[in-house]
C-alpha positions in Angstrom: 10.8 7.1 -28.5 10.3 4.9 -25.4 6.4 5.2 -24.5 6.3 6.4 -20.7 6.1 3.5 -18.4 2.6 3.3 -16.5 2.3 3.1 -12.6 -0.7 1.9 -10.7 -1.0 3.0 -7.1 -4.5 1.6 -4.9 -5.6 3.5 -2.3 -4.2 6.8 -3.7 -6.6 9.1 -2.2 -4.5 9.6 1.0 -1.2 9.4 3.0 0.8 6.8 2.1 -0.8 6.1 -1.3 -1.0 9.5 -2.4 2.5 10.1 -1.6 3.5 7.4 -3.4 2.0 8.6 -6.4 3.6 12.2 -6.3 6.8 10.3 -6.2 6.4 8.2 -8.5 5.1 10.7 -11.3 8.0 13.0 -10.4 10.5 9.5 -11.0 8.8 9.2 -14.9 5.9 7.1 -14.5 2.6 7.9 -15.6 0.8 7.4 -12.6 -2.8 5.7 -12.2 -4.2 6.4 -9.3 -7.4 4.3 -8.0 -9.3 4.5 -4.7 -13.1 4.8 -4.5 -12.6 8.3 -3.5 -13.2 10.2 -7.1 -13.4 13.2 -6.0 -9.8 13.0 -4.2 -7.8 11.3 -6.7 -9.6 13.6 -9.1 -8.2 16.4 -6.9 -4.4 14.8 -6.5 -4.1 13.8 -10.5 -5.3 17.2 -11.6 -2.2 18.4 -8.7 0.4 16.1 -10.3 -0.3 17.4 -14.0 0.3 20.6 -13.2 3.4 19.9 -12.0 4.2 18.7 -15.1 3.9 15.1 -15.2 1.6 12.4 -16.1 -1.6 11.3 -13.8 -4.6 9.7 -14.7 -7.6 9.1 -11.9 -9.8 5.9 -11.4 -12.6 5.4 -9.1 -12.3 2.1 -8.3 -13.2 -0.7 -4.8 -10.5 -3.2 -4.9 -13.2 -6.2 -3.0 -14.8 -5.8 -6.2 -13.5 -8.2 -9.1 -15.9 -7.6 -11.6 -15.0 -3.7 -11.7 -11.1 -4.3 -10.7 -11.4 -6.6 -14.1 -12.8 -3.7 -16.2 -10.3 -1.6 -14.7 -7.6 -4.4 -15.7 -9.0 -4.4 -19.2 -7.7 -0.9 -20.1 -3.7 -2.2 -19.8 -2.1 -4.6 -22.7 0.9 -3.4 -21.0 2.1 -2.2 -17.3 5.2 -1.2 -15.5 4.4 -1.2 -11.8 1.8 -1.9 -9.4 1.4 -0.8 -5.9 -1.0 -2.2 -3.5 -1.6 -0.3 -0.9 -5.2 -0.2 -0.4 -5.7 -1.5 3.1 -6.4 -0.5 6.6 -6.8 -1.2 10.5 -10.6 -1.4 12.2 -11.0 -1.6 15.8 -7.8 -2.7 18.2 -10.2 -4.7 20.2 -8.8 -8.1 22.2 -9.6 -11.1 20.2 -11.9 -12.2 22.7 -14.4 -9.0 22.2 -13.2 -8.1 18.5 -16.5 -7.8 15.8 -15.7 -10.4 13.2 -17.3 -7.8 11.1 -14.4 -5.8 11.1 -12.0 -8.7 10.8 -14.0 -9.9 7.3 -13.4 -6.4 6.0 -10.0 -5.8 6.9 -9.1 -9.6 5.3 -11.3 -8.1 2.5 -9.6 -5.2 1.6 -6.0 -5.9 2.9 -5.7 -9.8 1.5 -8.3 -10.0 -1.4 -8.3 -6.4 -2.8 -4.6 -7.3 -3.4 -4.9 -10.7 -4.0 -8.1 -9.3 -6.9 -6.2 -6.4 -8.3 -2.7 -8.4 -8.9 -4.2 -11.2 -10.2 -6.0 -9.0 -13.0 -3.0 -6.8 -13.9 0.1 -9.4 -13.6 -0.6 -10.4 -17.5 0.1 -6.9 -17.9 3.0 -6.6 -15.7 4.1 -9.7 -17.7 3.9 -8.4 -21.0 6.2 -5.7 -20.4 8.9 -7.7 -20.0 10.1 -5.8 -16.6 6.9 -5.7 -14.3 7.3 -4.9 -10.8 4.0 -5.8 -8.2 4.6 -3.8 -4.9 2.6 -4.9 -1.7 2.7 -2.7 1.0 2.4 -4.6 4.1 3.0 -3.7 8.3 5.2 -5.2 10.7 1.8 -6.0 11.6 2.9 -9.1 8.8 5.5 -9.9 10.7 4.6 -10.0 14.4 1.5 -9.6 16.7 0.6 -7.2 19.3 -2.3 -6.8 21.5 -5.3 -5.3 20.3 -3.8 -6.2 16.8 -5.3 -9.5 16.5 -7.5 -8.6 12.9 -5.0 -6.2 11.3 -2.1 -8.6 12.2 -4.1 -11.8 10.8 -4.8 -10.1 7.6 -1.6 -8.3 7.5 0.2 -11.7 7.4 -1.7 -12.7 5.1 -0.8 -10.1 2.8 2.8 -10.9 3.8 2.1 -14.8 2.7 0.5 -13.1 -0.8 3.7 -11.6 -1.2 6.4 -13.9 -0.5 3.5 -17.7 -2.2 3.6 -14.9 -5.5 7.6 -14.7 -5.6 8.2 -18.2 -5.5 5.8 -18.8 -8.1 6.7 -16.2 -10.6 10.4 -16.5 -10.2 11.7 -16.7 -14.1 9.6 -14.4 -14.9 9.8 -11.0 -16.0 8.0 -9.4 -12.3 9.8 -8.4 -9.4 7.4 -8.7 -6.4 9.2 -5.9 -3.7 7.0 -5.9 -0.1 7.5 -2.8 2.3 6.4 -3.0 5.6 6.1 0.0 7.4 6.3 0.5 11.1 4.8 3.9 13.2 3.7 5.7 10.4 1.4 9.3 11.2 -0.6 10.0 8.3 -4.1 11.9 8.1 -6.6 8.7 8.5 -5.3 5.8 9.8 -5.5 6.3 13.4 -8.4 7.6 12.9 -9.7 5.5 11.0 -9.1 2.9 12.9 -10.3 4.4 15.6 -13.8 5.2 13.5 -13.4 9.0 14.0 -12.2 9.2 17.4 -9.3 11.8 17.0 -8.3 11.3 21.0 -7.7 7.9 20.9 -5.8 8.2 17.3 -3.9 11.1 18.7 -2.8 9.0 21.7 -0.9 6.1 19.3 1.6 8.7 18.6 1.6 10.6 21.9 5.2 11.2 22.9 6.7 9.6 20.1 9.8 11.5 18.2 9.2 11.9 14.4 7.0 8.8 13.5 7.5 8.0 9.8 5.7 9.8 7.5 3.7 9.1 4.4 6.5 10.6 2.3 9.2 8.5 4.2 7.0 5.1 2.9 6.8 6.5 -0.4 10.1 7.3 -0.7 10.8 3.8 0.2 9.1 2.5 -2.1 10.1 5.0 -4.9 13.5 3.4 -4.4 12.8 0.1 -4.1 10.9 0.1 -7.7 14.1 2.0 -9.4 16.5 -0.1 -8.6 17.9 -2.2 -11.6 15.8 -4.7 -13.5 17.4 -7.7 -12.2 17.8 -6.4 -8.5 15.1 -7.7 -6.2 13.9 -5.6 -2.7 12.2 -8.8 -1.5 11.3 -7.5 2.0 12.0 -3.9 3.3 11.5 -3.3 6.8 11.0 0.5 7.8 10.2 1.9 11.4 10.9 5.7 12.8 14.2 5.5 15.4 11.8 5.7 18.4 10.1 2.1 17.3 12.1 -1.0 17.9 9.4 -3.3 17.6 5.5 -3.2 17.3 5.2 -3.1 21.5 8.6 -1.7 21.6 8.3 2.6 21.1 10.0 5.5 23.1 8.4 7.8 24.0 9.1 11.3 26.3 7.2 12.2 28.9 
């Protein structure tokens, strides 16, 4: 008997991650799930196995190597990997904007991904039909204002992505980027927004049916089943109300 194929999803302790690891576990993968959360992925793996499938929690910080190696360590063999650890500080003009939050939103966004797939793609490699998922923005593929450090580090995520195709091509690793448009989940706004719940609320103000975190995951549920030798290089997803990153509908 086949052994189940094995999943990893970063930043599964929330919205989009999280989502994506429900999804996945219901499509047949044992799913890792790794955030520095414990407690929640504790929560959601403990949720997905007694649903009946397969889930296995992690505690891990993807900005640090020496742990994301021991994690890394555990895997002679791997299926898929999901990066999707990430997130938006400040929307401050670049003129004003703390290069504080710039460094740690390069740190997680570019390095956490650029750490954990560098660790795991032997893995993904040895199983002869490895897939490395990066979950970018449209923040990766054009700017806004008050953007400035989550676009920069977004395209450089979306640079990871596309640099890491082109050198792995002929071998056995599909590397699929999503890049989500409006999406509402619990904490990005307001995380971004460092706890302010008005200013978060006001990014989706009028706005019909932003995407959700089970839209993205859905997404990228179907992206990573499609046939071995079929390749989802770049998926572009946005609500119907968003038509670009300063282009949105909204009612009054």
């Amino acid at each position: 008997m086949a052994a189940t194929p094995i999943a990893v999803i970063t930043g599964a302790s929330s919205g989009i991650g999280a989502a994506t690891a429900r999804q996945l576990a219901a499509a047949g993968y044992r799913v890792v799930l790794t955030a520095r959360r414990k407690d929640r992925i504790e929560a959601l793996a403990a949720g997905i196995n007694e649903a009946g499938h397969q889930a296995t929690a992690y505690a891990l910080d993807v900005t640090d190597r020496a742990a994301v190696d021991e994690f890394a360590s555990a895997f002679r063999t791997l299926a898929v990997l999901v990066n999707n650890a990430g997130g938006a500080l400040g929307a401050d003009p670049v003129a004003s904007g703390d290069p504080a939050d710039w460094r740690q939103m390069y740190e997680t966004n570019v390095i956490g991904t650029l750490n954990v797939t560098q660790a795991l793609l032997p893995a993904l490699t040895e199983s002869g039909d490895g897939t490395v998922v990066i979950l970018s923005s449209t923040a990766g593929l054009s700017t806004y204002e008050g953007g400035g450090g989550y676009v920069a580090a977004k395209h450089g995520e979306h640079v990871l992505a596309e640099t890491l195709r082109l050198e792995i091509v002929g071998t056995p690793v599909r590397v699929i980027e999503v890049a989500p448009g409006m999406v509402k989940t619990e904490e990005f706004a307001t995380t971004r927004f460092r706890g302010d719940t008005e200013k978060a609320a006001k990014v989706y103000a009028g706005v019909d049916a932003p995407l959700t975190a089970d839209d993205v995951a859905d997404t990228i549920t179907w992206a990573v089943t499609r046939p071995s030798h079929v390749n989802i290089d770049l998926l572009v997803v946005r609500p119907r109300a968003q038509a670009s990153n300063s282009k949105v509908h909204r009612t009054a």
